[in-house]
C-alpha angles and dihedrals in degrees: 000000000000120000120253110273080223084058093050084039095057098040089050085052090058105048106107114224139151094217138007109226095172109147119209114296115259132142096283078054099050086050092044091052091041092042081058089042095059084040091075110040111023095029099034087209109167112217111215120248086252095055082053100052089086130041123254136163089243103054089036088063080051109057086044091054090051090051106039090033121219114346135175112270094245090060085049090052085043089055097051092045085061088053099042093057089054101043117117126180103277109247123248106244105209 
């Protein structure tokens, strides 16, 4: 069962970060946002608060991890579909 895009939207809104540096989604991008995931939750690797300070697939995949637990690679990949598909280019504050 995938989880409710409400639920990964939710849990996107609350991740704390100074800058999103999230480059456009492509396959380097899925495994580097799997690679966090299981991070998280195969690995229990712990980022440190400064690798959090910017957004990243990677970490994303993280602190999602961290959030939704182990899943199948193929609800990862669903979660990051959803993701991909919203993703616009992050806005230069000035």
């Amino acid at each position: 069962m995938p989880i409710p895009t409400h639920e990964i939207d939710a849990a996107v809104t609350a991740c704390i970060y100074d800058r999103d540096e999230r480059k456009a989604p492509d396959e380097h991008r899925r495994g580097k946002f799997l690679n966090g995931w299981e991070d998280a939750t195969r690995r229990h690797k712990v980022y440190e608060a400064d690798a959090l300070e910017r957004l990243t697939w990677k970490n994303l995949g993280y602190r999602l991890g961290q959030r939704f637990g182990a899943l199948e690679p193929a609800r990862i990949d669903s979660v990051f579909a959803y993701l991909a598909g919203a993703w616009r280019e992050p806005k230069v504050v000035e």
